[in-house]
C-alpha positions as CSV (number, residue, x, y, z in Angstrom):
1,X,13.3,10.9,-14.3
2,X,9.7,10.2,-13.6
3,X,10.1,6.1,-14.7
4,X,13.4,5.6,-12.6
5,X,11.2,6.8,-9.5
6,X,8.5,4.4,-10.6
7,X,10.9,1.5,-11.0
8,X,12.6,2.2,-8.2
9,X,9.3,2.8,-5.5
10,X,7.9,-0.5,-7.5
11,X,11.6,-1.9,-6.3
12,X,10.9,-0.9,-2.7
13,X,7.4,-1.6,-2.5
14,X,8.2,-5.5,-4.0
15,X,11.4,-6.3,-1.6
16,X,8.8,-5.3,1.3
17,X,6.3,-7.3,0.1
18,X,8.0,-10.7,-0.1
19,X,9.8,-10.1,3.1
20,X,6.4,-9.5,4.4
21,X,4.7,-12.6,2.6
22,X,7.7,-15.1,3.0
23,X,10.4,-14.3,6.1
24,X,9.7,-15.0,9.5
25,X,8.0,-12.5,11.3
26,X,10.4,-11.4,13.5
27,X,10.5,-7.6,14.6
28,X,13.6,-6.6,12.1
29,X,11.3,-7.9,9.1
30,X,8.4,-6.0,10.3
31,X,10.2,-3.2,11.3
32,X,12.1,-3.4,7.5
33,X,8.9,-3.2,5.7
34,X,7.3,-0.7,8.2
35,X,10.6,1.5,7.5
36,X,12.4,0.8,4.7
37,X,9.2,0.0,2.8
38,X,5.8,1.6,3.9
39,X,8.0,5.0,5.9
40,X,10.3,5.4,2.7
41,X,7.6,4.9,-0.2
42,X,5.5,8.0,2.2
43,X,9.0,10.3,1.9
44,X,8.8,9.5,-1.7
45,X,5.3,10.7,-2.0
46,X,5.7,13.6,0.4
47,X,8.9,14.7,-2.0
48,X,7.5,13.9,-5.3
49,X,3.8,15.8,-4.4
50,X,5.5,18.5,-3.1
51,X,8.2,19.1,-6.0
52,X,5.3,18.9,-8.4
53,X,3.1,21.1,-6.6
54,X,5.6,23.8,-6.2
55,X,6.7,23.5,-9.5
56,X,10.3,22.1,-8.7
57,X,9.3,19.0,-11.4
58,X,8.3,18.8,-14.3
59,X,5.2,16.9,-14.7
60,X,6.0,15.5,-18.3
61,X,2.4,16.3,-19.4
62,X,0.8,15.2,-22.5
63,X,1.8,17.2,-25.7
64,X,-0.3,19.8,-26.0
65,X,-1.9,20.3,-22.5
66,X,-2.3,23.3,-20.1
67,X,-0.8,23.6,-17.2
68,X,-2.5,21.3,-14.2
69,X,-5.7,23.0,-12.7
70,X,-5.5,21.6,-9.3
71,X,-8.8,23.6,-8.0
72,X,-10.7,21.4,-10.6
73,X,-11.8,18.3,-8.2
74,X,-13.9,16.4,-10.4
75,X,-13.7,13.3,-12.3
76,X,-12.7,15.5,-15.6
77,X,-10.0,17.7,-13.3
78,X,-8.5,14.6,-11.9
79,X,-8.6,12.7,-15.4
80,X,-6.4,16.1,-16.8
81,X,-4.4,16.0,-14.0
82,X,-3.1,12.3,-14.4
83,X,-2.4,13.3,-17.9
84,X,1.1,13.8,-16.7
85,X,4.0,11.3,-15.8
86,X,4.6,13.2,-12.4
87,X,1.0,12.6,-11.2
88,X,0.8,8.9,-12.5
89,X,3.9,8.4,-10.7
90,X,3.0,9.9,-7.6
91,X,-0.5,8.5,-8.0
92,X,0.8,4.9,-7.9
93,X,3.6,5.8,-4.9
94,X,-0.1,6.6,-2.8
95,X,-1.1,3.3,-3.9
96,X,2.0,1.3,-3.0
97,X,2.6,3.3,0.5
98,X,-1.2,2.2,1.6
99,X,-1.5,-0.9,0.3
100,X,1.7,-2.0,1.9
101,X,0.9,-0.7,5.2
102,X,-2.4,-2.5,4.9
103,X,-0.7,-5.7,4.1
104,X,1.0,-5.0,7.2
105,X,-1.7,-4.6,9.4
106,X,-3.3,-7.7,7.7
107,X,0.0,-9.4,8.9
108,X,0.1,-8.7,12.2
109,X,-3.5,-8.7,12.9
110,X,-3.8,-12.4,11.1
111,X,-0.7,-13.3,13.6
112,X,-2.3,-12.1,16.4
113,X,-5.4,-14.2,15.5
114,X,-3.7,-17.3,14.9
115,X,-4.4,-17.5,11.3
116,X,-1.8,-19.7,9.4
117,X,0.8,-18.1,7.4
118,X,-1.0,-20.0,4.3
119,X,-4.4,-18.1,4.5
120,X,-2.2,-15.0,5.7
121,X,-0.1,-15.8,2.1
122,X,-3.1,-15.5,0.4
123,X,-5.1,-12.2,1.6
124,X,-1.2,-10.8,1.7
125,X,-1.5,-11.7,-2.1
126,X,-4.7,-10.5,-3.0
127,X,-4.2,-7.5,-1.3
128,X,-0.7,-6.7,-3.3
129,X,-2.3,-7.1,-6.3
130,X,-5.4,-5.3,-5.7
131,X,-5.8,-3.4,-2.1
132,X,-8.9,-3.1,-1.6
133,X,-10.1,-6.6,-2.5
134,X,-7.9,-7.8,0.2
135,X,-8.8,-5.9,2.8
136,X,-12.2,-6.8,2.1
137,X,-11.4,-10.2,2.0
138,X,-9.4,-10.3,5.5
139,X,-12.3,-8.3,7.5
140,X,-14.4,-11.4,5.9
141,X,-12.0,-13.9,7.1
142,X,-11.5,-12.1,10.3
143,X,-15.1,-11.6,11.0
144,X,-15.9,-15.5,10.4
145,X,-13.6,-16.2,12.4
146,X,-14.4,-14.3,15.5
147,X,-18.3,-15.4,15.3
148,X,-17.3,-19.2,14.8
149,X,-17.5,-21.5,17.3
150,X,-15.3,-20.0,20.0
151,X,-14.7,-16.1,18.9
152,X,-11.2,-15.3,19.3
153,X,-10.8,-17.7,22.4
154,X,-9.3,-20.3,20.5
155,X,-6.2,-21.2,20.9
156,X,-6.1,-18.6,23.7
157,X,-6.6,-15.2,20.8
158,X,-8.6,-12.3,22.5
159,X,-10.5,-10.1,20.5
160,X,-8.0,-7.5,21.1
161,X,-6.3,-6.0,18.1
């Protein structure tokens, strides 16, 4: 159960992404990957967590191993805890849901700025692969680019957004 759900959120997550990264942005792509990717990857979450939590699912734990202590939040209690299938699983759904919507805000924000859809390709990239490095590197980009020469005036971009 646990690796169709993964195959199937990485499914979702990766259809989102390249219509993110390669279609026009017009509002039925961004509203596909707001909706059909980023809104149904957060269902997925909220339904996996909560079956697990109650105790709906099993969590496909190492051989061996107690029951999850939840109350334990340390390194070593989250380290048990993703000794399971059902939290790696969920685990990873958190990771797709955010770093999607990220991607999305990198999007429109980088449109909204005037960035090419080349640079765009690449942050988008970066940030697919590994989130956090590519927000980082698009509030770099971003940032450059608003204390150039210019700010956001060029090519008539505000600093709103």
């Amino acid at each position: 159960m646990w690796q169709a759900l993964f195959s199937l959120t990485n499914a979702v997550a990766l259809a989102a992404w390249l219509v993110l990264i390669a279609a026009p942005r017009r509002p039925l792509a961004l509203s596909f990957v707001l909706y059909l990717g980023v809104g149904l990857l957060c269902l997925a979450y909220v339904a996996m967590a909560a079956a697990l939590l109650a105790g709906w699912a099993d969590p496909v734990r190492d051989a061996g191993l107690p029951a999850m202590n939840l109350s334990d939040y340390s390194v070593a209690g989250l380290k048990d805890a993703f000794r399971s299938e059902g939290a790696i699983v969920v685990g990873w759904t958190h990771y797709l849901a955010l770093d999607l919507f990220t991607g999305l805000w990198i999007a429109r924000d980088a449109d909204a700025k005037g960035f090419t859809r080349a640079v765009q390709a690449l942050v988008l990239l970066l940030t697919f692969l590994a989130g956090p490095a590519g927000l980082f590197l698009w509030l770099f980009v971003r940032e450059r680019r608003a204390r150039g020469p210019g700010g956001w005036t060029r090519k008539g971009k505000t600093p709103a957004g």
